[in-house]
C-alpha positions as MATLAB code, in Angstrom:
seq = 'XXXXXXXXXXXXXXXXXXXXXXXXXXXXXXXXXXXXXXXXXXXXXXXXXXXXXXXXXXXXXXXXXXXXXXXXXXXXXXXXXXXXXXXXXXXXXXXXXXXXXXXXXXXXXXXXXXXXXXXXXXXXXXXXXXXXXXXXXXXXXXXXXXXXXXXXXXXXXXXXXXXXXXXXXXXXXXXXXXXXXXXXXXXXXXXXXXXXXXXXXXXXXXXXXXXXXXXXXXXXXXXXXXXXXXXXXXXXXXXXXXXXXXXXXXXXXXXXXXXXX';
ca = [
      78.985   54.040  110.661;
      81.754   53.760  113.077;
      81.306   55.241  116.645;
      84.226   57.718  117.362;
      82.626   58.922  120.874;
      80.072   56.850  123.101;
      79.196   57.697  126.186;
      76.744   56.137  128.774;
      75.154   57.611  131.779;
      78.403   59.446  132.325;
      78.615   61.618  135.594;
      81.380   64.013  136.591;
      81.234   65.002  140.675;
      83.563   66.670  142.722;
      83.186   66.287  146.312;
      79.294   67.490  146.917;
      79.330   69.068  143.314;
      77.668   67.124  140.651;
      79.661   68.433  137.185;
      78.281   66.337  134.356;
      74.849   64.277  135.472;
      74.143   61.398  133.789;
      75.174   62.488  129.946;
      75.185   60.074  127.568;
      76.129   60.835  124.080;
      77.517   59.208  120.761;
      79.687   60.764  117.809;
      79.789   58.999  115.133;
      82.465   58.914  111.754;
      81.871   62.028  109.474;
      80.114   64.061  112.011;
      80.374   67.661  113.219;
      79.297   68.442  116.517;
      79.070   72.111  118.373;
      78.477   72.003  122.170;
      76.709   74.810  123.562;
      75.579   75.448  127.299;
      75.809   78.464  129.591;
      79.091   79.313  131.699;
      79.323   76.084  134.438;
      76.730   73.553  132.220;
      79.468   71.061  131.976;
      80.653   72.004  128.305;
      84.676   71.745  129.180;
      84.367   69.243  131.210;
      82.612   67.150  128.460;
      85.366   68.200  126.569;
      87.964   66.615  129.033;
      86.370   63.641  128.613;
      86.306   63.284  125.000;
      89.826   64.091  125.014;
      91.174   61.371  127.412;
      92.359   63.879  130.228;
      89.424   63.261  132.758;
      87.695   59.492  133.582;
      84.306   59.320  134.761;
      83.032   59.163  138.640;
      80.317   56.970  137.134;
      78.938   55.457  133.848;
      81.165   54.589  130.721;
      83.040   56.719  127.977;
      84.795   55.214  124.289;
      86.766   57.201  122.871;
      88.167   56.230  119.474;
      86.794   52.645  120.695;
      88.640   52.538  123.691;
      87.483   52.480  126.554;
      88.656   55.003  129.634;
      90.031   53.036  132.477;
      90.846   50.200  130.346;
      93.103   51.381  128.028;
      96.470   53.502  128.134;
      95.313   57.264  127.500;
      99.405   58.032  126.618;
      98.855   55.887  123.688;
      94.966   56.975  122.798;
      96.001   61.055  123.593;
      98.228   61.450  120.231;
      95.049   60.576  117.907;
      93.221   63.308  119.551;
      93.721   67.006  118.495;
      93.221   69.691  121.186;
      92.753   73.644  120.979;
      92.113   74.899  124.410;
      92.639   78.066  126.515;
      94.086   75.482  129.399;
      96.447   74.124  126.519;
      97.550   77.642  125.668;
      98.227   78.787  128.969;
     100.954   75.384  129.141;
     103.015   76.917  126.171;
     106.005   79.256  127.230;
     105.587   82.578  125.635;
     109.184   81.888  124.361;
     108.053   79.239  122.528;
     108.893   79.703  118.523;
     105.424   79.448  116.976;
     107.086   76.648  114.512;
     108.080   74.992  117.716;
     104.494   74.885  119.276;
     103.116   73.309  116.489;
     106.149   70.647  115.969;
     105.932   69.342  119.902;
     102.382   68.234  119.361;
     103.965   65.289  117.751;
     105.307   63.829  121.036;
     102.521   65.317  122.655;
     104.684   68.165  124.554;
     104.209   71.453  125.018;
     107.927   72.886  124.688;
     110.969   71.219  123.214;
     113.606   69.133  124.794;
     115.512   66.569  123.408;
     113.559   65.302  120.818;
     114.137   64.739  117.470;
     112.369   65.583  114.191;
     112.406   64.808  110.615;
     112.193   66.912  107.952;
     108.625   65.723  107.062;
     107.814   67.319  110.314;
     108.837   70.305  109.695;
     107.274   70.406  106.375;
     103.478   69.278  108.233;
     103.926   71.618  110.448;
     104.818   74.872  107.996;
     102.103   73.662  105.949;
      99.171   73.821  108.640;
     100.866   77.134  109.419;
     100.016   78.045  106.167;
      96.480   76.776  105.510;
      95.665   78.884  109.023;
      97.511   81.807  107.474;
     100.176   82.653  110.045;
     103.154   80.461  107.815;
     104.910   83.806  108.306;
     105.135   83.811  111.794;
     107.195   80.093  111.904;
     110.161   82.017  113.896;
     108.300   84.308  116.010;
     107.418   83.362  119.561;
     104.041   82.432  121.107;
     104.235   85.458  123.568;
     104.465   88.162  120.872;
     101.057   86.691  118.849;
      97.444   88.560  119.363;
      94.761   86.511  119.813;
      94.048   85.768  116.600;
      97.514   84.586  115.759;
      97.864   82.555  119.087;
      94.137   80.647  118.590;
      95.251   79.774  114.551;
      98.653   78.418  115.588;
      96.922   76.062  118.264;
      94.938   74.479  115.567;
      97.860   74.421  113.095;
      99.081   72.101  116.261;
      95.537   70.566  117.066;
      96.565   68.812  113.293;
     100.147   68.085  113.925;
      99.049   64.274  114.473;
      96.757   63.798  111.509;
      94.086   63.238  114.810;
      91.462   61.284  114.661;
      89.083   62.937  116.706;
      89.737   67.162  116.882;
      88.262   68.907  119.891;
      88.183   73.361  119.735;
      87.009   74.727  123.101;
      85.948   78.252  122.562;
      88.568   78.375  119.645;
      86.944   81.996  118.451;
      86.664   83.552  122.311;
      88.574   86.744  122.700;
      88.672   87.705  118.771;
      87.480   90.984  117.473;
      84.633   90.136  114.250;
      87.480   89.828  111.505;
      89.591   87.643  113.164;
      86.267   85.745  114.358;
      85.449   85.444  110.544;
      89.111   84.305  109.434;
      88.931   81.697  111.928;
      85.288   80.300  111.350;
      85.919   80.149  107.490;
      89.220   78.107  107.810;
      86.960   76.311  110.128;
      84.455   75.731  107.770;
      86.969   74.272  104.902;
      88.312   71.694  107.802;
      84.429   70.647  108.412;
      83.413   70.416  104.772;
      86.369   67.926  103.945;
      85.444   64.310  104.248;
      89.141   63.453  104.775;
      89.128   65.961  107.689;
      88.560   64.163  111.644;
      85.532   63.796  113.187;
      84.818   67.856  114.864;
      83.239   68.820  118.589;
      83.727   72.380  118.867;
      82.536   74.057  121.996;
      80.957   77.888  122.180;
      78.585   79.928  123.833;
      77.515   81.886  120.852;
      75.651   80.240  117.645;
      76.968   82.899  115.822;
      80.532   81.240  116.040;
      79.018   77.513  114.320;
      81.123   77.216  111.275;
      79.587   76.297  108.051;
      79.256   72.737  108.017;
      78.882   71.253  111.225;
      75.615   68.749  111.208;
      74.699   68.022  115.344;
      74.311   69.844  117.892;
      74.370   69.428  121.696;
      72.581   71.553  124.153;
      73.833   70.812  127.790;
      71.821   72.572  130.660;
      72.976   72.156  134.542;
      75.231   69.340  133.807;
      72.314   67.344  131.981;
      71.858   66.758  128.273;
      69.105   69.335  127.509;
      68.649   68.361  123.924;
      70.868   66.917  121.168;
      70.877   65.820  117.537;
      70.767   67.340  113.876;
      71.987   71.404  114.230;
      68.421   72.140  112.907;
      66.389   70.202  115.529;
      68.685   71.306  118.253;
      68.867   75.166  117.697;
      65.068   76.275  118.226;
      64.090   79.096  120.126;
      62.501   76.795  122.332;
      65.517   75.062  123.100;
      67.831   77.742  123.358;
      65.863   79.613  125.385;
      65.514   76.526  127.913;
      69.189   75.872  127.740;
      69.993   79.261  128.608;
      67.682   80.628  130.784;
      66.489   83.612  128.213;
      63.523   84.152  126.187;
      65.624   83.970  122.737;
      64.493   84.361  119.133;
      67.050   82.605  116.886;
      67.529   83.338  113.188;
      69.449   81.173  110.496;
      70.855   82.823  107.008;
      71.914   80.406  104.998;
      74.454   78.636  106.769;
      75.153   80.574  109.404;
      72.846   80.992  112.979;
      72.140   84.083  115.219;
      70.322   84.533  118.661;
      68.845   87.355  120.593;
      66.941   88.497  123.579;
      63.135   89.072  122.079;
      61.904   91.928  122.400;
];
């Protein structure tokens, strides 16, 4: 199988501050990864490496068979998709939503003086429409809820046809409908072969789509566990990984956690 993500011994640090520790890790073709790890274990920062935007302080990380610091991340960036609170906050609130999903083609966040085709704009009011917000194309980015806001970023995540499509908390700040919504388009994107390789990052198990195959636990900066979704989310684990005595529970395809009692 091809390797879409490799990385060796890789180690963030800033200043005295040791972010990532070591991590090594390796995606490969067809494969759906969730990242999970308490608030500061490293998850976004993985994240920022997988997506070209951050180079190690030591070890090595291929992306897409590239490798960072040898090749030109302008070029590697547009086969990447990216849903991100950090992305979100870069998009002007007058933004027109049809707009935030077109500029993801030059890998912008706001028109200038590009130009597009008409294929373009029929991509782009098609993902609109698979994520259910097709009738929002002339509305702007400031007057969305949550909901809207966190659909239309994947609608762009897709803009590229990516290779590789990274979702950092893309279900944080929905009530449980809007949760739902999201995790079953979600689920459709991870159950299509033709669909990019997935890493989505949470804090909850409860927002794991249906689908997704691997999981990685990262404690303190350090790989705590990783590997099929069933190996990796035990109560053992979990508990380790987050510092609580959990008891998990899985219904069909879908996982919950709790504090035992």
């Amino acid at each position: 199988m091809t390797v879409v993500l490799d990385l060796q011994d890789v180690s963030i640090r800033r200043g005295p501050k040791t972010i990532l520790d070591s991590v090594s890790w390796t995606v490969q073709e067809g494969e759906r990864w969730v990242v999970l790890g308490r608030n500061g274990a490293g998850k976004t920062t993985l994240l920022q490496i997988a997506a070209g935007r951050m180079h190690p302080s030591a070890g090595t990380a291929h992306v897409l068979g590239e490798r960072l610091g040898a090749v030109d991340v302008f070029e590697l960036r547009p086969r990447i998709g990216v849903a991100s609170a950090a992305l979100a906050d870069r998009i002007l609130p007058s933004e027109s939503v049809i707009d935030v999903v077109l500029t993801a083609a030059y890998g912008m966040t706001g028109r200038w003086r590009e130009q597009y085709e008409d294929l373009d704009h029929e991509r782009a009011r098609t993902l609109l429409e698979v994520f259910g917000v097709g009738d929002l194309a002339a509305r702007t980015f400031g007057t969305l809820s949550e909901g809207e806001r966190k659909r239309v970023q994947i609608a762009r995540s897709l803009m590229t046809d990516p290779e590789l499509l990274l979702l950092d908390e893309p279900a944080a700040g929905l009530d449980l409908g809007g949760r739902e919504e999201l995790l079953a388009a979600l689920a459709e994107i991870a159950q299509d072969r033709r669909a990019p390789v997935l890493v989505l990052v949470t804090h909850h198990v409860e927002e794991i789509p249906e689908g997704f195959t691997h999981g990685l636990l990262l404690r303190d900066g350090q790989v705590h566990v990783a590997g099929p979704l069933a190996e990796v989310l035990t109560a053992e684990h979990l508990s380790a990984a987050f510092g609580t005595d959990l008891e998990v529970e899985r219904h069909e395809s879908r996982w919950s956690a709790r504090a035992r009692r």
